[in-house]
C-alpha positions in Angstrom: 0.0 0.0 0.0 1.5 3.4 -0.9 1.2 6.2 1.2 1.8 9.9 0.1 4.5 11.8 2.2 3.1 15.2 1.4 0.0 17.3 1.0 -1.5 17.0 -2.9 0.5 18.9 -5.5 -2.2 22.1 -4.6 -3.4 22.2 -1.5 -6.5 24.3 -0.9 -4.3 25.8 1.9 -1.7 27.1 -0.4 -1.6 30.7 -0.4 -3.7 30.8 2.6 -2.7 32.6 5.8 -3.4 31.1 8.7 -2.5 32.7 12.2 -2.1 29.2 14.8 -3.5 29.5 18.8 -1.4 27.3 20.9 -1.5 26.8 24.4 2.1 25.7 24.3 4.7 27.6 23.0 6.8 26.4 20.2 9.9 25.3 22.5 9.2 22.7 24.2 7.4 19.3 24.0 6.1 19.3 19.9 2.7 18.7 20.2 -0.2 18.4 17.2 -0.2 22.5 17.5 3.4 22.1 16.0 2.8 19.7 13.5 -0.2 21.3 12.1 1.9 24.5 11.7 4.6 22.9 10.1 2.2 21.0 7.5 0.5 23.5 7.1 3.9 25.4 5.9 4.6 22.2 3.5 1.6 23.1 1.9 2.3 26.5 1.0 0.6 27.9 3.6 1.7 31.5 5.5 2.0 30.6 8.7 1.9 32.7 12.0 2.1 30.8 15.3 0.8 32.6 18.3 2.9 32.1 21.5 1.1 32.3 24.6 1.7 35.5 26.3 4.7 36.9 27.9 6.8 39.9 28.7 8.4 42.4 26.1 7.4 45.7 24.3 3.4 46.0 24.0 4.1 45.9 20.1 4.2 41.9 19.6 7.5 40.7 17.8 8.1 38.6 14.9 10.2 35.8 14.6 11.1 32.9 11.9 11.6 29.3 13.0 15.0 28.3 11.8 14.6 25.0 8.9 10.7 25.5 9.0 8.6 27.8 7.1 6.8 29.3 10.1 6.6 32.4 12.0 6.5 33.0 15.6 4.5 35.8 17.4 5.6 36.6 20.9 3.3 39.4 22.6 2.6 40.5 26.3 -1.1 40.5 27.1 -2.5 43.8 28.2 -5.3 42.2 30.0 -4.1 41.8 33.8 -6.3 39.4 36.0 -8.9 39.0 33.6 -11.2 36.8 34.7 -11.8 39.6 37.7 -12.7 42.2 34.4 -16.2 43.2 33.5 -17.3 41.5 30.7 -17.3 44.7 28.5 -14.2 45.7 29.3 -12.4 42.2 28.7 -13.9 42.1 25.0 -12.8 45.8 24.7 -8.7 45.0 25.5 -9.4 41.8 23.7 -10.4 43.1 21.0 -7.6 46.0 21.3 -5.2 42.9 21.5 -6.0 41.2 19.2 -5.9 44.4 16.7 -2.3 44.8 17.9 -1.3 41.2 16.4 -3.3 41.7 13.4 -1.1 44.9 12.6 1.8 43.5 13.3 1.5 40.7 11.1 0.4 43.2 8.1 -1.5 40.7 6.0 -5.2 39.7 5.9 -6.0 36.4 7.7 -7.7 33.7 5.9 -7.9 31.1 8.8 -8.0 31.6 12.5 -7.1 28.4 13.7 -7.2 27.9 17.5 -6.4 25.1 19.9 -6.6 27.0 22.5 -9.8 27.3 25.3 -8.3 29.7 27.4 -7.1 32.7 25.2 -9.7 34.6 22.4 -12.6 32.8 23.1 -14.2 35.5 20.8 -12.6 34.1 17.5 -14.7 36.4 15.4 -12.7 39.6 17.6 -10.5 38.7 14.2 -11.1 39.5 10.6 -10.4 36.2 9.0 -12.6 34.0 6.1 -12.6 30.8 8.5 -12.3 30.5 12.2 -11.7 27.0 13.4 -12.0 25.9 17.0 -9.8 22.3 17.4 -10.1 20.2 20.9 -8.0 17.7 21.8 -9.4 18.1 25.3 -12.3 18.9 27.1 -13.2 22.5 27.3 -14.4 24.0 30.4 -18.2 24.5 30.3 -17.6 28.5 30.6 -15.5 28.3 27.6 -17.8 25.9 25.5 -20.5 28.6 24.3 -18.5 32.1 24.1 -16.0 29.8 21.4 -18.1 27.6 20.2 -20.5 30.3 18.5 -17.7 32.3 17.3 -16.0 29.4 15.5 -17.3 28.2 12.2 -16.1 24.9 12.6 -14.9 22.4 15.8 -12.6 19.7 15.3 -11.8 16.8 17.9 -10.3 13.8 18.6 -13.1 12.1 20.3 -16.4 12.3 19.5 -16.9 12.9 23.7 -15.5 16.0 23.0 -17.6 17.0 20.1 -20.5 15.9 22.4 -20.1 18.8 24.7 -20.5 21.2 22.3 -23.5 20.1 20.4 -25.7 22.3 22.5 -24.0 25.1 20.8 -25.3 24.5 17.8 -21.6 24.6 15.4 -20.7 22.1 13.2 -18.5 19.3 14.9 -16.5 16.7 13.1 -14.0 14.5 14.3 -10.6 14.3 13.1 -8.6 11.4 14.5 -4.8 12.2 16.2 -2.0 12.6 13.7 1.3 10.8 13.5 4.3 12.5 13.2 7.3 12.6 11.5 9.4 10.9 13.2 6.9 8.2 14.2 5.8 8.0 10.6 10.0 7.8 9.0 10.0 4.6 11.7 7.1 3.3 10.7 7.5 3.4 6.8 11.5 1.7 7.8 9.8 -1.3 9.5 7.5 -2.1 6.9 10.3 -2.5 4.3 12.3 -4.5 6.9 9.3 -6.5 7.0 8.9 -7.2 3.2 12.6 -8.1 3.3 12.3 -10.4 6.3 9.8 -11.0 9.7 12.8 -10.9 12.1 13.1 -13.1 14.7 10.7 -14.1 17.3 10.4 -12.6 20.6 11.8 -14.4 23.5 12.4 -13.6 27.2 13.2 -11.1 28.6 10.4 -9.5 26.6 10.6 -5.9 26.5 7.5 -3.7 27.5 7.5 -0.4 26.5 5.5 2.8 27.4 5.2 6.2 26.6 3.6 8.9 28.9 4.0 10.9 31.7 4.6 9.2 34.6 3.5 12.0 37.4 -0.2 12.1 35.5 -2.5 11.0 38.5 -4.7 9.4 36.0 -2.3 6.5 35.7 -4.3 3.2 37.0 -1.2 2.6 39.7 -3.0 -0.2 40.4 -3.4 -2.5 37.3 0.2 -0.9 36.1 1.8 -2.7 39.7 -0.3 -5.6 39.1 1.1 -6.3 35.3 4.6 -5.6 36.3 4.6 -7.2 39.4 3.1 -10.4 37.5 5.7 -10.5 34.5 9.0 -10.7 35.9 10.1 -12.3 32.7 9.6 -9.3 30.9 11.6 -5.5 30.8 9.6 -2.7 31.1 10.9 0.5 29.3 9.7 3.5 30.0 9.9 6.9 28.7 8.4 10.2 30.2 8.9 12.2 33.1 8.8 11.1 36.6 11.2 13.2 38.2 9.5 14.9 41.3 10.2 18.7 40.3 7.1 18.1 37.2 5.0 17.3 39.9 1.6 19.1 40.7 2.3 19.1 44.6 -1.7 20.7 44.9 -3.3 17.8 43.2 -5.0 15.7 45.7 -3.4 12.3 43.7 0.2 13.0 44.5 0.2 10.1 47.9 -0.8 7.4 45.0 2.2 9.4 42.8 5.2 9.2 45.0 4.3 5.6 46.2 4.1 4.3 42.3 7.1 6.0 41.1 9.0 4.5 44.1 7.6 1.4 43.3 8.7 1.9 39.8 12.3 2.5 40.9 12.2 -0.5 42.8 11.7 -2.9 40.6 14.5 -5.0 39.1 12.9 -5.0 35.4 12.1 -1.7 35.3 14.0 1.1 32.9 13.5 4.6 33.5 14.2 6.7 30.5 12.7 10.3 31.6 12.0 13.0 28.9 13.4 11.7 25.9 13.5 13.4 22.2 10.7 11.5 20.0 13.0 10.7 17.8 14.7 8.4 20.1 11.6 7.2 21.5 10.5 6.0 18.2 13.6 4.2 17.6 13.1 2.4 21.2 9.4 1.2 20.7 10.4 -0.2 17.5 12.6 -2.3 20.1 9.5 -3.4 21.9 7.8 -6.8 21.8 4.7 -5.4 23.0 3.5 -2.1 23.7 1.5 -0.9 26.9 -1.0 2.2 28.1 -2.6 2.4 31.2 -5.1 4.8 32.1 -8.3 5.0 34.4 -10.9 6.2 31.6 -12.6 7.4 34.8 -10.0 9.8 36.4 -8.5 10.8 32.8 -10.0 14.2 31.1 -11.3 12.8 28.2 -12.8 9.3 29.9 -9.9 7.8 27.4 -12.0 8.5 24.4 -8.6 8.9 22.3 -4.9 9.2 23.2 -2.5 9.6 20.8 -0.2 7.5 21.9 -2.2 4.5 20.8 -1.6 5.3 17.1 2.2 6.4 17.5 2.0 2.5 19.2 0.5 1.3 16.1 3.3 2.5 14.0 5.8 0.4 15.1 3.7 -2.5 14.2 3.8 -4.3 17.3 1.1 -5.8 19.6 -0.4 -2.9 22.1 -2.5 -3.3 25.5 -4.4 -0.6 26.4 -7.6 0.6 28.4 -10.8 1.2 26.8 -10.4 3.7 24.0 -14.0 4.3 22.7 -13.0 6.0 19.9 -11.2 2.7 18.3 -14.3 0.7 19.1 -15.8 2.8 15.8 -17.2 0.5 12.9 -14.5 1.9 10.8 -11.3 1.0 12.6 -9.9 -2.3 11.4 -10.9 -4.8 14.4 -7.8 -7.0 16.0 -5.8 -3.6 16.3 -5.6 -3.4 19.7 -5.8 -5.7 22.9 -8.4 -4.2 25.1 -11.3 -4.4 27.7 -15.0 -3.7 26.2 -15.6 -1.4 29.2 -13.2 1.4 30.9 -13.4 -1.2 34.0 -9.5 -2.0 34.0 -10.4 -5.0 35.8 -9.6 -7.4 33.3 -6.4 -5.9 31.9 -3.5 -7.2 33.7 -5.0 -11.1 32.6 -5.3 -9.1 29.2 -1.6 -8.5 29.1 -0.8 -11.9 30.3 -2.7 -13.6 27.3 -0.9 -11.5 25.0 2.5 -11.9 26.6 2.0 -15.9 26.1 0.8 -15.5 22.2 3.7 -12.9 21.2 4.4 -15.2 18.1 1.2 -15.2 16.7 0.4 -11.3 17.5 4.0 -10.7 15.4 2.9 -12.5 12.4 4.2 -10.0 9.4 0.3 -9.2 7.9 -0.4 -8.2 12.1 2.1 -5.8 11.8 1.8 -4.4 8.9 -2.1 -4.0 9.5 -1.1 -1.8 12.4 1.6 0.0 10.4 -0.5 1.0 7.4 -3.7 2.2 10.1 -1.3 4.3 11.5 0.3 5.9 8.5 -3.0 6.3 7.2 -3.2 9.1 9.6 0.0 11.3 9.1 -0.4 15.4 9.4 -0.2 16.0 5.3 -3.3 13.0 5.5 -5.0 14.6 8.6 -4.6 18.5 6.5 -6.3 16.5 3.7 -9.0 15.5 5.8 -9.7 19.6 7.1 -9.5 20.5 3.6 -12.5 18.4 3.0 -14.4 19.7 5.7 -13.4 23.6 5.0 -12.9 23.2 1.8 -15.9 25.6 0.5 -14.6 28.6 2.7 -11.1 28.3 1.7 -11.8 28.5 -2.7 
C-alpha cells in the first residue's frame, strides 16, 4: 500500500494565511499545534504561530523558526487578571489585543485556527474568512459557548469531546490524532524490513514499552503494579517524566504518585528513560515486543476517548495493550488492532496483558504488523490536512 509523504500537488491551503492559537509555546514538547503548523507550511501555507503570552514591548514581535517555514509571534497580554474584568471591558482589551497582532502581522487572515480554550474565546474579535476551534481536550463549560458560537467549525479527537458542544449549535466533526514525522520515518522503515524479512521471534526477557507521563495522577497505579509485578520475565521500558520537580504538589493524587514512582524504581525490570526526544523514543518502541498504556478512563479528562499515543503505538507495528479507547471501538477501525477491555473497568487488563505476553508469536505474524503500520500511517499530518481541507474546503476556494 503506498502512502503519500506530502499534501496533494495544490493544496487548498496554499496561499492561505493562517495565524495558529497554541497553548504551548513552540519550544518545548512538539505537540499536534506544532505539526499542524509545520504541514500546514509544507503546503504553502503563510504561517503565523501565536505564543502564549509573555513579557516584552506591548508591540508583539516577529520571529522565523530556523529549517521550518513558520513564523512566531511573541506578545505580552495587556489584560491583567482578567477573569476579575467586567465582561465589556475584557472584550474591549481583547479586541484592542488582538488588533495589535493583526497589525503587526500586516497581512489579511484567511484562517484563525485555534487550539486553545483559554485565550480569544471571541474568535470572530479577528477579521479572517474561517475561524476553526480544534479540541484535543475537554473544554471548560464556561469556555464551551463564548468559542463555540464564534468558530465556524470544531474539530476533535473524540467524539466525547464533540458531544459537549452540540448544544452550541456549530458544526463538529471528528478528526482522529496525527502521526508524526518521526513516528511515521519509523514506521515506513519497519515495513520494508518487514517485506525483506519478519525478524526473529520474541523471547524472554520480553521488553514492554510505554510512553507517557509518569506523574499524570490518571495513571491506573493499580493495574500498572499488578502487570509488572506479575511478569517478571519481561523489561519494562519506560519513557516520560517522573522526576519529582514536574510534579503538581496541589493535586489531591500525589500520595498514590510518589508511592508508584518509588515502586517503579524498585523494581528490578524496570527502565527509567525520563524526557526523551521523539526521535529516540520512536527508535526504542520499534525495540519493543509489545507495547503498553494504562489509564483510568474514569479519572482521565477525556474518559480515554482517544490518546495519541495508541496510534504512535500502532506505527511500530507491534502488539499494544491498552484501556478502553472508545473511539477505536468505531465500525470503521480495522478490528484486531488493539488488545483491550470492552468497558473502561481495568479489571480485566492485567489477565489481558498476560494472554498477550504468552501468544507474542502469533500477534507478530508479518500481515499483524503491517495491518497496524499502514492504520497508522493512514493518519500522518499531510493525511490529517487532507481530511480539514474536505471539511473547509468551501470557505477556503
Amino acid at each position: 500500500m503506498m502512502f503519500p509523504d506530502t499534501v496533494s500537488e495544490v493544496s487548498l491551503f496554499a496561499g492561505q494565511t493562517v495565524l495558529l492559537i497554541s497553548p504551548q509555546s513552540w519550544e518545548g514538547l512538539t505537540l499536534s499545534k506544532h505539526h499542524y503548523a509545520v504541514a500546514l507550511s509544507e503546503a504553502g501555507a503563510h504561517v503565523f504561530f501565536l505564543n502564549p503570552p509573555s513579557g516584552g514591548a506591548l508591540r508583539p514581535r516577529i520571529t522565523s523558526v530556523p529549517d521550518a517555514n513558520v513564523k512566531l509571534i511573541d506578545y505580552r497580554t495587556i489584560m491583567r487578571a482578567r477573569r476579575f474584568l467586567p465582561q465589556r471591558l475584557h472584550d474591549a482589551l481583547e479586541t484592542v489585543q488582538v488588533s495589535l497582532i493583526e497589525r503587526q502581522i500586516g497581512r489579511n487572515l484567511d484562517v484563525v485556527w485555534s487550539f486553545d480554550p483559554t485565550r480569544f474565546r471571541n474568535l470572530r474579535a479577528f477579521r479572517s474568512n474561517l475561524r476553526v476551534f480544534h479540541a484535543v481536550d475537554r473544554v471548560e463549560e464556561s469556555a464551551l459557548r463564548p468559542i463555540g458560537t464564534s468558530a465556524d467549525v470544531v474539530l476533535s479527537v473524540s467524539r466525547l469531546i464533540l458531544d459537549d458542544f452540540a448544544e452550541v449549535g456549530t458544526a463538529g466533526f471528528r478528526v482522529n490524532h496525527g502521526l508524526s514525522v518521526d513516528f511515521e520515518r519509523a514506521a515506513r522503515t519497519r515495513l520494508d524490513e518487514l517485506a525483506r524479512t519478519p525478524g526473529p521471534s520474541p523471547s524472554p526477557p520480553y521488553k514492554v514499552g510505554y510512553v507517557g507521563n509518569l506523574l499524570h495522577p490518571a495513571i491506573d497505579h493499580a493495574a500498572f503494579s499488578r502487570i509488572v509485578t506479575a511478569t517478571p520475565e519481561a523489561e519494562f521500558h519506560i519513557w516520560g517524566p517522573y522526576q519529582y520537580a514536574h510534579l503538581n504538589w496541589k493535586h489531591s493524587g500525589v500520595p498514590e504518585v510518589v508511592s508508584f514512582i518509588a515502586f517503579l524504581q524498585k523494581r528490578p525490570n524496570v527502565r527509567l528513560h525520563g524526557l526523551t526526544h521523539p526521535r529516540v523514543v520512536a527508535e526504542g518502541l520499534g525495540k519493543m515486543d509489545v507495547l503498553l498504556t494504562c489509564y483510568d478512563s474514569e479519572r482521565e479528562l477525556n474518559r480515554g476517548s482517544n490518546n495519541h499515543k495508541v496510534l504512535e503505538y500502532l506505527s511500530t507495528g507491534k502488539p499494544v495493550v491498552t484501556n478502553h479507547v472508545s473511539e477505536y471501538m468505531d465500525a470503521g477501525i480495522p478490528p484486531g488492532l488493539l488488545s483491550m477491555p470492552g468497558t473502561t473497568d481495568n479489571a480485566e487488563l492485567p489477565g489481558m496483558f498476560r494472554q498477550v505476553i504468552e501468544t507474542l508469536d502469533e500477534l507478530h505474524r508479518v500481515e499483524l504488523q503491517e495491518r497496524r503500520i499502514s492504520f497508522a500511517l493512514s493518519n500522518t499530518y499531510s493525511g490529517k490536512l487532507r481530511e480539514i481541507e474536505g471539511i473547509v474546503g468551501a470557505r477556503l476556494r
